[in-house]
Each structure stands twice: as C-alpha cells, then as structure tokens.
N, C-alpha and C positions, 0 to 999 in steps of 0.2 A: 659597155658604156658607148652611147651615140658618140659622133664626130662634135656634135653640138654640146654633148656634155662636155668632153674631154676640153672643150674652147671654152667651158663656162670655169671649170678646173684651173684650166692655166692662168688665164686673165684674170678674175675677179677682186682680187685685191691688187692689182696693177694700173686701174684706174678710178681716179679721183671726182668726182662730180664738182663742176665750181663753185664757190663757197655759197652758201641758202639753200641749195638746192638738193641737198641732202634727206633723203626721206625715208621713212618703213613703213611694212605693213598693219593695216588698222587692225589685222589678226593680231599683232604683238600687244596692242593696249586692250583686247575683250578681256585677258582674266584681270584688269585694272579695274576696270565698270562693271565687270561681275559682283568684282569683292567692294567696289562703290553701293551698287544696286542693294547688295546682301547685309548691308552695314548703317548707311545713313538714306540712302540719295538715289532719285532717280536717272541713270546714267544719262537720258538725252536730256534734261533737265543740266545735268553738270555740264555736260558737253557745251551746251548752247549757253554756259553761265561764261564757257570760257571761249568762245568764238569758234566751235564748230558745229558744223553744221550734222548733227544725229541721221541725215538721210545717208551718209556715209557708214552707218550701220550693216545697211541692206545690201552694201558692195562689198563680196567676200575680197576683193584687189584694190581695193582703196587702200589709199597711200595719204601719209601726212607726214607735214613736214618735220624734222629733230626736234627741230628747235619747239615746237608747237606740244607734239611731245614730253618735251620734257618739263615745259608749264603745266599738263597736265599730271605729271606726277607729282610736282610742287605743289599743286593746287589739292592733290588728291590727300597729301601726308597734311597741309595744313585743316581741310575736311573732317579727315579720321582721326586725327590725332593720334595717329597709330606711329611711332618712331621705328614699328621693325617690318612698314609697309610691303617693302620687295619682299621678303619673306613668307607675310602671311598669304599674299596674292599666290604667289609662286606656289604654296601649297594647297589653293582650289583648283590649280592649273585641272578641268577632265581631259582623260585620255583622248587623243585625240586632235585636240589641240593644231592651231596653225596650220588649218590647211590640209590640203594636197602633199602640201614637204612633209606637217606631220605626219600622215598615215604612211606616207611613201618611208618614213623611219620606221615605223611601227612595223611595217612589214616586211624589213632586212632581216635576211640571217642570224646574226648576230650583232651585238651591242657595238663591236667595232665596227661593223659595214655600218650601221647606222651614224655613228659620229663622224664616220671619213664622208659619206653623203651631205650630215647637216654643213660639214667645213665648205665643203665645193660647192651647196645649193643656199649658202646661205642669205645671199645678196636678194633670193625670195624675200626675205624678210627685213632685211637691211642693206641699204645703200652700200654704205665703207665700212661696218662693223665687222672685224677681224675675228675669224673662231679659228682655231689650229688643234689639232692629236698630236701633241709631242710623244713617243715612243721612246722609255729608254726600260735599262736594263730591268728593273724592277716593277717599274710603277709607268703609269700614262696618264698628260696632263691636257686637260682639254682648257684649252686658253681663250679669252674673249676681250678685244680690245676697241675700245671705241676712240678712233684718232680726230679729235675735235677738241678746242677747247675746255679743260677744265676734265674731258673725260668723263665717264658716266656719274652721275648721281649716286650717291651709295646707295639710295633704294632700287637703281636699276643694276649695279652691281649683282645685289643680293637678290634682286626676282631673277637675271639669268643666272645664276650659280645655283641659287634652289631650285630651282626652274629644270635644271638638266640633271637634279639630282632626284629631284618627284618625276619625273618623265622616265627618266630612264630606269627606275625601279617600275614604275607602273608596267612598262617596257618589257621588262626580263622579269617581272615578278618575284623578283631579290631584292631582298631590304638589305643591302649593301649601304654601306658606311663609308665616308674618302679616308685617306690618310693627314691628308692633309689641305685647306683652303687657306685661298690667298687673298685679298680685295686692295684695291689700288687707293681706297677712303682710309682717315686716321680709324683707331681703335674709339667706334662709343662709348660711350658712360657706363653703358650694360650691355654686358656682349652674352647673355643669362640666352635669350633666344637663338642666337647663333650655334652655341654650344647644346642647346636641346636640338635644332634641325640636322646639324651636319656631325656632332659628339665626335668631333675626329682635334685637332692642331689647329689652330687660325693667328692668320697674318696680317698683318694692317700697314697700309702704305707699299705696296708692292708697286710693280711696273703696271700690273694685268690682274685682270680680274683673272683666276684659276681655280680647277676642280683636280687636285688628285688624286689618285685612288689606283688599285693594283693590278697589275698589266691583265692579269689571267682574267679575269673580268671584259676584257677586248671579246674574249673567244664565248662569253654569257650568250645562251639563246636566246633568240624574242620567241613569248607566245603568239604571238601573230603574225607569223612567217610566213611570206607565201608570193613567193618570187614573181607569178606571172602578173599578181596587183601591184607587188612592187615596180615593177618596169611598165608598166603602165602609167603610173602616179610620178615617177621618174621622168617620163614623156613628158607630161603635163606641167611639171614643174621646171623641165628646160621652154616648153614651148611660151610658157608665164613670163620665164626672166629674159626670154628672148624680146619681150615684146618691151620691159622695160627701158628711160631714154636709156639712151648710148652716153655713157660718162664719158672725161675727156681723160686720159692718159699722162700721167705721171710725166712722163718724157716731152709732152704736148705743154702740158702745164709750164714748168721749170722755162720751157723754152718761151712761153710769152712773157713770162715776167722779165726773164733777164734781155728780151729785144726793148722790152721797154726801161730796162731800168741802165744798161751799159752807158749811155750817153751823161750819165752822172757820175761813172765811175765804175768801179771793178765790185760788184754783188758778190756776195759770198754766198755758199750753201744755208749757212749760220741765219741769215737773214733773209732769206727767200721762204724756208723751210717755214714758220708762222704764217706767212700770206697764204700756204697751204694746208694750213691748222693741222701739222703734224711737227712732230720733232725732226731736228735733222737728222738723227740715226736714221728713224723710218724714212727721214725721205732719199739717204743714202739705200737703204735698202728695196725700196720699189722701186728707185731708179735700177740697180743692182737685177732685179726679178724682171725686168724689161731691155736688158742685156745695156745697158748706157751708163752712161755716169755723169754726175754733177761739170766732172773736168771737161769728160768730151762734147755737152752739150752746153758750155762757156764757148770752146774751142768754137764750135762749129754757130753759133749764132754771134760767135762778133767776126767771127771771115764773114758772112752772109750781112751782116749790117755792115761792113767796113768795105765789101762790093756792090753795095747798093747805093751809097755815098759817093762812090769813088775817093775813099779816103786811106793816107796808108796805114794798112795794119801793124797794132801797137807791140812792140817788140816784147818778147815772150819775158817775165821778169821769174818765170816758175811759180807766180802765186798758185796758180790753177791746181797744181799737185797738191799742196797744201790746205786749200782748202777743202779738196777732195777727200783728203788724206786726216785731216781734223775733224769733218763734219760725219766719223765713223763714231 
C-alpha cells in the first residue's frame, strides 16, 4: 500500500464535510437510471424532471449532492411504484460496476482483500458514508452507515446490502447466502422479497445497515485476480480521492461551534453533536479516532476565548468530565 493509501486508511472517516456539502459519486445512482430506463422512463428525461442536469452522465467523477440524491430515490420509488426498489436495482447491478474502485475489487486476491479495500477507498464514492469488516470468531460483518439525518432511506439500505451481496458473488462466483441481515428501517408490510434475495435471518430497526455471513468466506477467490491491474486501479483511485475537497475535521469542527457557542454558556457534547448530524456516541468516537476528546477540546477553546478577552478563566466546576463521560 502507497504512503498515500495508507493516509487515505487512517483519515477517512475522521473528517466531516460542513453540513450541504455532502456528496457521492453519480457512478452510485447509474444502476438507479438503468432500472429507471429499463422500467418506465427515460433517465435524462427523469433526471431534468428533477433539476439535474443529464450532461453529468458523461462524467465518470461527477458528484451530486446527498441530499439531491436522495430526492431522486423518492422520486424514483414514487415512478415505479416499485416498494422493494433498492433491491430490485441492486440486482441489475453489471459486473463491474463503480468505476475504477469496482474493477480495482474485482481484481483482489481474495473476497476479504477486496472489502478491506472497498472500507478504506470508499470516500470514492461517498463523502462520510461508513463501511467497516468486523472480524469475529465465526462470522464477518460488513457494516454501512450513513451519519445524516434520519439515515438512509430503506431503499438505499437495501440497494447497498444487495448490492454487496450481487457484487460479491458475481466477484467469487459463489452463490453464497448471509447468515444473517440487519437494516436500520422498521420491518415492511411484506418482507416476501427480502427473504427470496438474501433467504438467511432479517432484522429491522438496527443501529446499521449489515451483511453477515461466515468468516471462511474472507479467504473466497476472486475470478479476476490479477494483482498487477489491481495496483494499478489502486493508484488511480487514491489519485481520484486525492483530488476530492479537503473535508473539515471532527476536532476542527467541535472546535467552531463551541468558540461560538461558550459566551452563552457551558455546550455539552449532547448538543453540539446534531449541528454535526451525527449522534453523540459517534461524535465521541471520531473525536476518539483523532486522538481528542469532547473535554479536551472544551478545555482548550475556552483558555483560548478567555486569552483573547482578557477575561478570568471560569473555575473548573468538573462538568467537562461529565459530559465527556455521558456523551459515550
């Protein structure tokens, strides 16, 4: 792994882009407009029904925003009338798929070298979307979380969960089955489709969207192995997310709100954490993955407002631990 990977590895879910400015790639909505195209509707026709512009077709790096996004998936499910949308898209997904990062999976060793890649290169494709490989003793859980408001739409739930469960069988040529899924949405009306694409356990209301499935599976070959296109295509997709803006940092963040917000009073995590559209665990824990904390970065921007003022600094009452210490 380049020096430049291994910096895209450690960082990537450590900083936050400020609130709107949240985006992914326009690769992630083509099996959208495909299964649009294929169904009712002419996708640049949809597209410009909903205020985008279709010449953004022609750019494999085009970028649009979440929130824009996610009108078009509400737009697309009211369309089709299709209720088990993320699904049935997720299974035209062609090989292939997403790019540069897809083929650069396609062409890993094995099934596990490809998911530890999509985790670290995934900011290709999305801004702050969370993917993780939990490893435990049995089983391995690849996890996907979208920290924004309200969290994913259950149709995009269910196009990334099928999505990495059509991919990656097409991948290893194994019609592998999970043990068990997870989705962060209530249970539907009719969960009849769910249970024919994935025939394993399903869960509703979870933290994370999640794919389980059995460890030994890590060590599945890809039929299209071939290391020296791999690190090639690896190049290209650090050299991509390099050119990506420069998000602002967790640590960065916390720290403007509470310069702005102390002169009213003593901010808690609890209440900072929403102005960053994440919950306060997570934003205990990205503070946490950037070696800081809620308390030390209280600490240290009210000495820095309280020497700018020339005003005396307010005697310690211990809240600071506390809320540090609650907002886990």
């Amino acid at each position: 792994m380049t020096a430049a990977a291994r910096n895209i590895d450690r960082n990537r879910h450590a900083q936050t882009p400020h609130p709107g400015t949240v985006s992914l790639s326009i690769r992630v909505l083509e099996p959208l407009l495909t299964y649009i195209t294929a169904r009712v509707h002419e996708s640049s026709a949809f597209l410009r029904d909903h205020g985008v512009d279709p010449m953004l077709l022609g750019d494999p790096e085009a970028r649009l925003p979440q929130a824009v996004a996610t009108r078009l998936w509400q737009a697309a499910g009211q369309l089709t009338q299709d209720s088990n949308l993320g699904i049935h898209v997720a299974e035209g997904i062609p090989p292939g798929a997403f790019g540069a990062l897809g083929y650069a999976l396609r062409a890993s060793e094995t099934m596990g070298m490809a998911l530890r890649r999509l985790c670290r290169y995934h900011r290709y494709l999305h801004d702050v979307a969370e993917v993780k490989l939990t490893v435990q003793r049995d089983h391995a859980i690849l996890s996907h979380h979208l920290p924004i408001p309200g969290g994913p739409p259950r149709p995009v739930s269910e196009f990334v969960l099928a999505g990495w469960l059509v991919t990656s069988r097409q991948a290893t040529g194994v019609n592998w089955s999970p043990v068990e899924v997870r989705f962060p949405h209530s249970a539907p009306a009719d969960i009849s489709e769910c249970r024919r694409v994935f025939g394993c356990k399903l869960q509703f209301g979870c933290e994370r969207s999640e794919l389980v499935f059995p460890r030994e599976l890590l060590d599945a070959p890809l039929v299209k192995v071939d290391p020296t296109l791999q690190a090639i295509l690896e190049a290209q997709v650090v050299a991509l997310i390099e050119k990506l803006p420069k998000a602002e940092a967790t640590t960065d963040a916390v720290r403007r709100h509470l310069a702005g917000e102390l002169g009213k009073g003593q901010p808690t995590l609890e209440q900072i954490a929403p102005r960053l559209h994440m919950s306060p665990r997570t934003l205990h824990r990205r503070l946490e993955d950037e070696g800081s904390s809620f308390r030390q970065i209280f600490s240290e921007v009210r000495r820095d407002v309280a020497g700018t003022y020339g005003s005396r600094r307010p005697e310690s009452t211990g809240h600071e631990q506390s809320q540090d210490r609650d907002g886990v």
